[in-house]
C-alpha positions as MATLAB code, in Angstrom:
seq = 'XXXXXXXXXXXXXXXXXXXXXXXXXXXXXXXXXXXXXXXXXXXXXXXXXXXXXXXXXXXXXXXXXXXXXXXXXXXXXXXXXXXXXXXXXXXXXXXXXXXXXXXXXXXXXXXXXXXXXXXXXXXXXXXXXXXXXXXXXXXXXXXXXXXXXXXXXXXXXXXXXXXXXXXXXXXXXXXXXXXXXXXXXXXXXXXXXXXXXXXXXXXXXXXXXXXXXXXXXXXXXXXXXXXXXXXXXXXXXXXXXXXXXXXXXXXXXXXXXXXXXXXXXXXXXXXXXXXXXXXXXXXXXXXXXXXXXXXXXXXXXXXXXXXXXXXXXXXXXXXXXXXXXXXXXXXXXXXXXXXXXXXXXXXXXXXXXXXXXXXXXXXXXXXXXXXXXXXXXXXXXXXXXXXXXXXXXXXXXXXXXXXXXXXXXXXXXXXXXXXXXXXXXXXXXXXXXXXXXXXXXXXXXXXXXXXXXXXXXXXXXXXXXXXXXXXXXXXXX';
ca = [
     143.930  150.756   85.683;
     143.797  148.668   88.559;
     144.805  145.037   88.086;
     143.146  141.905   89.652;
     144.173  138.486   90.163;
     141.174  136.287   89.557;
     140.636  133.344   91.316;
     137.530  130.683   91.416;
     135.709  129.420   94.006;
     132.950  126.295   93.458;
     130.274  125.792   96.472;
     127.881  122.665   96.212;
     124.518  122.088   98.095;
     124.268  118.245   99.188;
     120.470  118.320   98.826;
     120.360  114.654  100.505;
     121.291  111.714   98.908;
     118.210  110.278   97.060;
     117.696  106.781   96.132;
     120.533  105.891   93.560;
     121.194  108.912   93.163;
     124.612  110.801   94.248;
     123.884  113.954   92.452;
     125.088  117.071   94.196;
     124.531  120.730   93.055;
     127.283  123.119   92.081;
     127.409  126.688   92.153;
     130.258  128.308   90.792;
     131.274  131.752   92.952;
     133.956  133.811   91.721;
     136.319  135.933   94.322;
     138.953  138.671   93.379;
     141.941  139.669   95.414;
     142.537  143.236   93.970;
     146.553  143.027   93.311;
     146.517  147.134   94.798;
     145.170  145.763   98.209;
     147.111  147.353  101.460;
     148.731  145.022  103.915;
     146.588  144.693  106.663;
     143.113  145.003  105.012;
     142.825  141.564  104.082;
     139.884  141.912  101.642;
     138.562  139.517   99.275;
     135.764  140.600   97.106;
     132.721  137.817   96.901;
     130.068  137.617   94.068;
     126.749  138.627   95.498;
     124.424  136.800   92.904;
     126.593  133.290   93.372;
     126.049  133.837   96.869;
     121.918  134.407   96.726;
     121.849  131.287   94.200;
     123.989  129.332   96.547;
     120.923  129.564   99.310;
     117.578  130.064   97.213;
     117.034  126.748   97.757;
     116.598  127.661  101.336;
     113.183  129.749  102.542;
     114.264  132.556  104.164;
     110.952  133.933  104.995;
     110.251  134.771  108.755;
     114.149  134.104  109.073;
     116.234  136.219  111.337;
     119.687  135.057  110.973;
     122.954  135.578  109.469;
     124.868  134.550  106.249;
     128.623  133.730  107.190;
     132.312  132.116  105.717;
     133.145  129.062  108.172;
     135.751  126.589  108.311;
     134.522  123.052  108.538;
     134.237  122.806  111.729;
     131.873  125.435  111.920;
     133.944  128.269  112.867;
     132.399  131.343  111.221;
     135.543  133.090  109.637;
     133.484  136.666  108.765;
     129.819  137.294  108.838;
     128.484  138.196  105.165;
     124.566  139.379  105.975;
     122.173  139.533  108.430;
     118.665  138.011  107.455;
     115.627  140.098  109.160;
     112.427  138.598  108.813;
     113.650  136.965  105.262;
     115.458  140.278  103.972;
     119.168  140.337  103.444;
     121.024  143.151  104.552;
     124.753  142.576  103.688;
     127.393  143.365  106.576;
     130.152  144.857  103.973;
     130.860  147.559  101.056;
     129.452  146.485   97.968;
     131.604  147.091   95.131;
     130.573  147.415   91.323;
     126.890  146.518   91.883;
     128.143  143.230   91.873;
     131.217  141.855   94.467;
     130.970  142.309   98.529;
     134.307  143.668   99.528;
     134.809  140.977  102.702;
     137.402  141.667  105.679;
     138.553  138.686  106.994;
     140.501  138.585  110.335;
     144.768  137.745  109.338;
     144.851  134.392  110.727;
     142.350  132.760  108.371;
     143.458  135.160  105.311;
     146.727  133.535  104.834;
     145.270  130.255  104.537;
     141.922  130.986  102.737;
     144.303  132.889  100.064;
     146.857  130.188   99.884;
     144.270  127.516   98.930;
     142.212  129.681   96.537;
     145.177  130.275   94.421;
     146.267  126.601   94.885;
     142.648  125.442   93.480;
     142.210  123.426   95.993;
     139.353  121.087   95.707;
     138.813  120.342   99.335;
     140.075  123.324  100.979;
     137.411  122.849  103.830;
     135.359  125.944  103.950;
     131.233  126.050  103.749;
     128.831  129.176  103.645;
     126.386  128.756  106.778;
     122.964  129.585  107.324;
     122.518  130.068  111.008;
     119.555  131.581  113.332;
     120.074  134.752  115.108;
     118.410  133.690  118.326;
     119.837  130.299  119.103;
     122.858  130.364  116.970;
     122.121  127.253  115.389;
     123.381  126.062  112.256;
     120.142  125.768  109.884;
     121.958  124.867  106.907;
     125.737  124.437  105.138;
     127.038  124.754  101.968;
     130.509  123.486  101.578;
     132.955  125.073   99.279;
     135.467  124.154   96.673;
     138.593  126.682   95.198;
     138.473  124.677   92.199;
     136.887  125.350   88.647;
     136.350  122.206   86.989;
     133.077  120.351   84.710;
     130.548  118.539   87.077;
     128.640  115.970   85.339;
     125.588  114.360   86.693;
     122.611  111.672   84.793;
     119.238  111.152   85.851;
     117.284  108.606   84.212;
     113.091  107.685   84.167;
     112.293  104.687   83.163;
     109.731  102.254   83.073;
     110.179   99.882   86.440;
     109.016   96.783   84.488;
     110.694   95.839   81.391;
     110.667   92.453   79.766;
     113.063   90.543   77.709;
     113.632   92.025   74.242;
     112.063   95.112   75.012;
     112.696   98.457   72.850;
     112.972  101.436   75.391;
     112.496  104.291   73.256;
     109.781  106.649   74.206;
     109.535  105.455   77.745;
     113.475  106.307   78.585;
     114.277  109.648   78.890;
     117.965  110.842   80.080;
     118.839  113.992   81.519;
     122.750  115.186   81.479;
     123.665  118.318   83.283;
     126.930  119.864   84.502;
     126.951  121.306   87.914;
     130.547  122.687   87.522;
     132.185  125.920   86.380;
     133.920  124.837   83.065;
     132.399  123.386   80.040;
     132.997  119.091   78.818;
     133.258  118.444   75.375;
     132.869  114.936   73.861;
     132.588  112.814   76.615;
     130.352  109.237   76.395;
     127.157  108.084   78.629;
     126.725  104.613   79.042;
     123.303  102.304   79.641;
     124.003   99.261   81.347;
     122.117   96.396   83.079;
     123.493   94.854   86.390;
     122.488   92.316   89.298;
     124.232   94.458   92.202;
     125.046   98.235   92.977;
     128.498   97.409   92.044;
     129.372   99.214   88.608;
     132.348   99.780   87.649;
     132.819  103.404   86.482;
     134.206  102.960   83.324;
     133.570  102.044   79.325;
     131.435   98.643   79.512;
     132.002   95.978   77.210;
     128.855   95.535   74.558;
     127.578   91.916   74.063;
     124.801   90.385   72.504;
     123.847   88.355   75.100;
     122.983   89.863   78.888;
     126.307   90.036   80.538;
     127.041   91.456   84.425;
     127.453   95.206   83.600;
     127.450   95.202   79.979;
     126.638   97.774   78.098;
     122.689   97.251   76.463;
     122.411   97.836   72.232;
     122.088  101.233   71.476;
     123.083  102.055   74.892;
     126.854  104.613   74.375;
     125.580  108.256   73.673;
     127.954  111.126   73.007;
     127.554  114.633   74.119;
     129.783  116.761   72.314;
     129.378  119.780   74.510;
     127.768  120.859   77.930;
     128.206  124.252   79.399;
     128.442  125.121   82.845;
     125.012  124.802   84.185;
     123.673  123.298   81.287;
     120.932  120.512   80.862;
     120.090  118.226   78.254;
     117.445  115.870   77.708;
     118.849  113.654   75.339;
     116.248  112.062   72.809;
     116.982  108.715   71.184;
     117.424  108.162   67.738;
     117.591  104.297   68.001;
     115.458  102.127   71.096;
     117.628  100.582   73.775;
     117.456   96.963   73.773;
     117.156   94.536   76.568;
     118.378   91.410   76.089;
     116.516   88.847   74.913;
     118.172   85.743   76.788;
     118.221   88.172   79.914;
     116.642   85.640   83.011;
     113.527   87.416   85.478;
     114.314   88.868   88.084;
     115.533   92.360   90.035;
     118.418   94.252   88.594;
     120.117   97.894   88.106;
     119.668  100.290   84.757;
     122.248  102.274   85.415;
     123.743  105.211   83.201;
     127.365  106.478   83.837;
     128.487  109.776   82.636;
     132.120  110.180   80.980;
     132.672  106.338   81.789;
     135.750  106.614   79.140;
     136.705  109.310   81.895;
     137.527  111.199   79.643;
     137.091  114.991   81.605;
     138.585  115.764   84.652;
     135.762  116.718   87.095;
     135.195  118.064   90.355;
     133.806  114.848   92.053;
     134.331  111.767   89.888;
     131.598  109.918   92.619;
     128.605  111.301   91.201;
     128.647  110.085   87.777;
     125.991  107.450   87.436;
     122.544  106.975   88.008;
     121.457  103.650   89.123;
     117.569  102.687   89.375;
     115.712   99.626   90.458;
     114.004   97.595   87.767;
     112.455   94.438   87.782;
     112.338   91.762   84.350;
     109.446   89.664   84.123;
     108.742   87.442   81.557;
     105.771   87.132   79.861;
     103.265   83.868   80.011;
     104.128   82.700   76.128;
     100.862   81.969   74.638;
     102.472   78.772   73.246;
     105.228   76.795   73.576;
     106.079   74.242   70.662;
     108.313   71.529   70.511;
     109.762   70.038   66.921;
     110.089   66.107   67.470;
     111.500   65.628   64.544;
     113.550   62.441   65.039;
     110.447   60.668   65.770;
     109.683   56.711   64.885;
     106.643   54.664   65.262;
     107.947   50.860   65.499;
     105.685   48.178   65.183;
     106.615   44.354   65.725;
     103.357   42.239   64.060;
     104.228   38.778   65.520;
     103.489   40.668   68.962;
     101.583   43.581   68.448;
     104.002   45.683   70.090;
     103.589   49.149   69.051;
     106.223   51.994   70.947;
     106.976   55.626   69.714;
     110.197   57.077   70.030;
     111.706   60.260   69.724;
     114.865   61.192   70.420;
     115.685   58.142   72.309;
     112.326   58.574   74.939;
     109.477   56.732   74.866;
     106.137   58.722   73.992;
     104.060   55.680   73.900;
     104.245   52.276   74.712;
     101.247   51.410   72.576;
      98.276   50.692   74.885;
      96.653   54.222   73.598;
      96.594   52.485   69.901;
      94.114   50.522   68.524;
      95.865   47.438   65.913;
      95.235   45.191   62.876;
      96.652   43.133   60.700;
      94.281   42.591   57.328;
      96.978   40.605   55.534;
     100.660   39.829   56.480;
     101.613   43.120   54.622;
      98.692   44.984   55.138;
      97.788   46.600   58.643;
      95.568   49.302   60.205;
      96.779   51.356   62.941;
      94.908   53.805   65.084;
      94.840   56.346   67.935;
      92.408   56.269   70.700;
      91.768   60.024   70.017;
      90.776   59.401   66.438;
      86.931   59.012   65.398;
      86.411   58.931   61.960;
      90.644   58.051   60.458;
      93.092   55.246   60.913;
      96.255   54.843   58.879;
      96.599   51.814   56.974;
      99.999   50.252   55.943;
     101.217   48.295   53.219;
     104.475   46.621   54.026;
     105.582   45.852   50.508;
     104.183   48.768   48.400;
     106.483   50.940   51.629;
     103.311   53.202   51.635;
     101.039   54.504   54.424;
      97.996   55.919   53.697;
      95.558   58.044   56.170;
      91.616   55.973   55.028;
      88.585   58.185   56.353;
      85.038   56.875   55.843;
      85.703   53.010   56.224;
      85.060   50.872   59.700;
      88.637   49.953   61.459;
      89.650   46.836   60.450;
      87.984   46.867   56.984;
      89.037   48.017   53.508;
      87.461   50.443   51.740;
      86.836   53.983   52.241;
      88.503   57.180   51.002;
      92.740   56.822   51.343;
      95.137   59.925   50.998;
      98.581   58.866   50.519;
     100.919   59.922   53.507;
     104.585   60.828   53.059;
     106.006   59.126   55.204;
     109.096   56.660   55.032;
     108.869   53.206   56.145;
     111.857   50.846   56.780;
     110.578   47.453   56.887;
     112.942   44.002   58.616;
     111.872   40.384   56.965;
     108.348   40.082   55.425;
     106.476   39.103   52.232;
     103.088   38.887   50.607;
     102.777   35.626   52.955;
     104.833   36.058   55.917;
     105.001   39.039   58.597;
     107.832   41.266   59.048;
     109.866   41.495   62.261;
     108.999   44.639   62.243;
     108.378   47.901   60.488;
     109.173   51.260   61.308;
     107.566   54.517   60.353;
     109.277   58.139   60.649;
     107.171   60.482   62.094;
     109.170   64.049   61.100;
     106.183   66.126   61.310;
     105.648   65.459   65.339;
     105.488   68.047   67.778;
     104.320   68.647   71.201;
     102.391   72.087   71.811;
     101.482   73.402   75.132;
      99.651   77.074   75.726;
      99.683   77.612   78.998;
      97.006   80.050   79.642;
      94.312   77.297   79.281;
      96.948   74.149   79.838;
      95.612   72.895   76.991;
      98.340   70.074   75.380;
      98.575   68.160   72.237;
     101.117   65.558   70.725;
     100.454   65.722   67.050;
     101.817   63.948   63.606;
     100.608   65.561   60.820;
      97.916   66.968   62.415;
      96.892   64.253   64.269;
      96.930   63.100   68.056;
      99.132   60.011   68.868;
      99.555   60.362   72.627;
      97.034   60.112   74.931;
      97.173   63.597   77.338;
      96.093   61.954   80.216;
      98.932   60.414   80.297;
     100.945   64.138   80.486;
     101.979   66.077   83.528;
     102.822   69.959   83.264;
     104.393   71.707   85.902;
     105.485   75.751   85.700;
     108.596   75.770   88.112;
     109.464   79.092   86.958;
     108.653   82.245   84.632;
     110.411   80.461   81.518;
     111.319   76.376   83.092;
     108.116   74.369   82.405;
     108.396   70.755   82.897;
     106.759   67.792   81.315;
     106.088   64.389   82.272;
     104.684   60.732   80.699;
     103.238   58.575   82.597;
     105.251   55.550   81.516;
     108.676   57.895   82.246;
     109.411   56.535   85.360;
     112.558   57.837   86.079;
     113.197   61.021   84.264;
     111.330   63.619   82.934;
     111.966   66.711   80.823;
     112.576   70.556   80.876;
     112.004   73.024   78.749;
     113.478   76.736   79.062;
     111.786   78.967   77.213;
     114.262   81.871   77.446;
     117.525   79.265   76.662;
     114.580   77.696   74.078;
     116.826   73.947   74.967;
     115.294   70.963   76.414;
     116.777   69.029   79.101;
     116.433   65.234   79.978;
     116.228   64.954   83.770;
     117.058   62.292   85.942;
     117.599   61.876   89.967;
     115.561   64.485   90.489;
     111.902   64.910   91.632;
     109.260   65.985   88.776;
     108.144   70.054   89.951;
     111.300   70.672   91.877;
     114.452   72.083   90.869;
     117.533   69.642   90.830;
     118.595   66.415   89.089;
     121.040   65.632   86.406;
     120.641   67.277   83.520;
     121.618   66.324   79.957;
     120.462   68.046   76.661;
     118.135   67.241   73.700;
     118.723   68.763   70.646;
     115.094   69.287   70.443;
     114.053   72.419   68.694;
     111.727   75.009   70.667;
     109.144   77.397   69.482;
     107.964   80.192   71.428;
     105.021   82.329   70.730;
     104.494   85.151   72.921;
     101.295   86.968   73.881;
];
């Protein structure tokens, strides 16, 4: 019984480097050195059906040409087939249906030998496609001695995700291996990045969007992958994009094995990266909770201001005033027809009176809980002053329509027209009074935190910026 020594060669077609993509096909072609071969034959026997795989990907019809063993530099080595008008005729003895018994001139035996049973990854040999006629090279296929796993990821994907979105249905991932050995238990990781510069290894998981992280959900295992195999892994669980993730153009990229866990034929091809843009979406309202809001009102003067949080809503000149009695007074909005609030400095209550004229008693009263602090004062003399705290006050803007409001309770107490809204971005909206002379404020949507801002210009970017613990409401669309 005749003994062989078995040894391995891998070829891979480059077919072209596609965006983000380095994937690289891999055939696997075995080649036997029978152990009873004579000096001076210098035989190797080649697989015939690697070899047709290795160039189906080529169209051979109408092709006269010839199927040969080069060197890198193009130096055909031995002359496998001849190609006549698309047929192959093969150029040597072909052995058990299934090898072609190759003769190979002594000074490239040696060497070819010597690096097949070395596996050598790079040993710098191609198959070539060339044409008959003008000897031209119409195609290579370059060749590896080495029998290792080749793991590649392709990815589709929507191109426009938002913040918080589930990818579920709409994320597919394909794993294949290329190579000529199986990979067992080896880890793909999604991850979101700003630049084409990802690190090919495990990525850190975090809540929050973080350069190269690794998204929730995003670490699949495949326990097994044969040679040639392909998987189109379905998810159990959506990936998740962050939610605090800002607009703008970024990466999805998956890397295969990133714990590098398998040893593989080219390490350089193991992630996918694809464009993808974040937008945010228009909220349909934006809602902020004043809740350390105070309406102060001085009697001796009429001075009426709301504050909240330190800044000035009003300065009073959008409120209509009244004093009935020196505890007893009537307060009311421009914006209000048919209700004024009427407050009894001694009793500490305020009470919202519908169906009366302003300035009158009378009419229907529903008590108001509100707290009062009240400075100086008595059934005969006027307070200082007295202070009301507003804690159901919020500001609400939807900007589809641009409508605004600045409500207590329900009810208007600043007049809009006094209110500038500017969109500077997808998620920094900033808002403006018309007695703020100096500042103004700015809300981020995403970051939900509002900003007092000072030396800066009101619809530009810029300025110092100092926080309000003001709380904000979103509503998307």
């Amino acid at each position: 019984m005749k003994k062989f020594l078995f040894t391995s060669l891998i070829l891979f077609l480059f077919l072209g480097t596609l965006l983000f993509s380095n994937e690289k096909e891999i055939t696997f072609l075995k080649v036997e050195k029978p152990s009873s071969a004579k000096e001076g034959k210098y035989r190797l026997l080649i697989d015939l059906n690697k070899v047709e795989t290795i160039i189906s990907d080529y169209k051979l019809d109408g092709l006269t040409g010839y199927i040969e063993f080069a060197d890198a530099k193009d130096l055909v080595q031995a002359r496998l087939g001849k190609i006549e008008n698309g047929k192959i005729k093969w150029l040597h003895k072909i052995v058990e249906n299934q090898f072609l018994s190759v003769k190979f001139h002594r000074s490239y035996y040696k060497e070819i030998v010597e690096k097949t049973e070395a596996k050598s990854m790079e040993p710098g040999y191609q198959i070539l496609l060339s044409d008959a006629n003008t000897q031209v090279v119409l195609k290579g296929y370059k060749i590896t001695f080495c029998e290792l796993p080749d793991l590649i990821v392709d990815l589709t994907y929507p191109v426009k995700i938002v913040p918080g979105q589930a990818l579920k249905e709409d994320l597919s991932i394909t794993v294949k291996n290329n190579g000529a050995l199986m990979a067992k238990n080896f880890d793909l990781d999604l991850i979101l990045s700003k630049d084409q510069h990802v690190p090919l290894k495990k990525a850190p998981y975090m809540e929050v969007f973080q350069e190269d992280g690794l998204l929730k959900n995003g670490r699949k295992t495949i326990s097994l992958l044969k040679p040639g195999e392909k998987q189109i892994m379905r998810l159990a669980d959506p990936v998740i994009i962050p939610k605090n993730i800002p607009p703008g153009k970024y990466y999805l990229s998956a890397i295969i094995d990133s714990g590098n866990a398998i040893k593989e034929f080219n390490e350089n091809n193991n992630i996918f990266m694809g464009f993808i843009i974040v937008n945010v979406r228009e909220p349909r309202k934006i809602t902020l909770d004043l809740v350390n809001t105070e309406l102060i009102f001085e009697p001796s003067s009429y001075g009426l201001q709301i504050l909240s949080h330190g800044i000035m809503l009003s300065d009073g000149k959008d409120w209509r005033k009244c004093r009935i009695k020196a505890y007893l007074y009537q307060i009311k909005h421009v914006g209000w027809k048919d209700i004024h609030w009427e407050i009894n400095t001694i009793d500490r209550g305020v009470w919202e009176i519908s169906g009366a004229q302003f300035c009158k008693t009378g009419g229907k009263a529903a008590e108001m809980k509100i707290k009062m602090e009240v400075s100086g004062g008595s059934k005969f003399t006027l307070p200082a002053r007295f202070k009301l705290s507003l804690p159901k006050t919020k500001i609400i803007y939807e900007p589809a329509t641009k409508k605004m409001s600045a409500l207590s309770s329900g009810n208007q107490i600043i007049y809009i027209p006094f209110w500038k809204v500017c969109k500077l971005g997808p998620q920094i909206y900033q808002f403006k009074n018309a007695i703020w002379k100096n500042f103004f404020i700015e809300v981020n949507t995403q970051e939900k935190k509002v900003y007092r801002v000072s030396n800066g210009h009101f619809c530009k970017a810029g300025g110092t910026m100092e926080p309000i613990p003001i709380e904000v409401m979103v509503e998307e669309q």
